[in-house]
N, C-alpha and C positions, 0 to 999 in steps of 0.2 A: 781271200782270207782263208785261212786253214780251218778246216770240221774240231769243233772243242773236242777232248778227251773226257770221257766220264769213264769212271771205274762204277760198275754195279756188280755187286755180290747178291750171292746167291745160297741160300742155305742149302748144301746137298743134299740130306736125308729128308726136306722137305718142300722143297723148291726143284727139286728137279722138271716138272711139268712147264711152271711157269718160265726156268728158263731154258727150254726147248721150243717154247711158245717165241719169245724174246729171239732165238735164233734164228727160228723160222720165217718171225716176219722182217729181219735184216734182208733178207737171203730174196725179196719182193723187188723188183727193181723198182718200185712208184714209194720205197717207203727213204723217207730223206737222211735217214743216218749208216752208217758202216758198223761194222764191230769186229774186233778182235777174240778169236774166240781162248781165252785163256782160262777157262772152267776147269777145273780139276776131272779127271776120268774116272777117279773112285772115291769114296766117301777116307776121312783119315781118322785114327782113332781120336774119341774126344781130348786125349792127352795132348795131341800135340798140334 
């Protein structure tokens, strides 16, 4: 059976910790899910 896909977002200008946290513990070989890490690198203006 294939791993589900879950999309989780992340507030950048306030969520950055938690999801560094969330990265970190993928990255555990005993933790049972994968991720793709498709986070944004910088904050974008609230416009767009």
């Amino acid at each position: 059976m294939a791993d589900p896909c879950v999309f989780i977002r992340f507030d950048f200008d306030h969520n950055e910790t938690e999801k560094n946290l969330f990265v970190g513990q993928a990255k555990n070989s005993k933790t049972p899910f994968s991720i793709q890490d498709w986070f944004s690198k910088s904050s974008f203006p609230q416009s767009q």
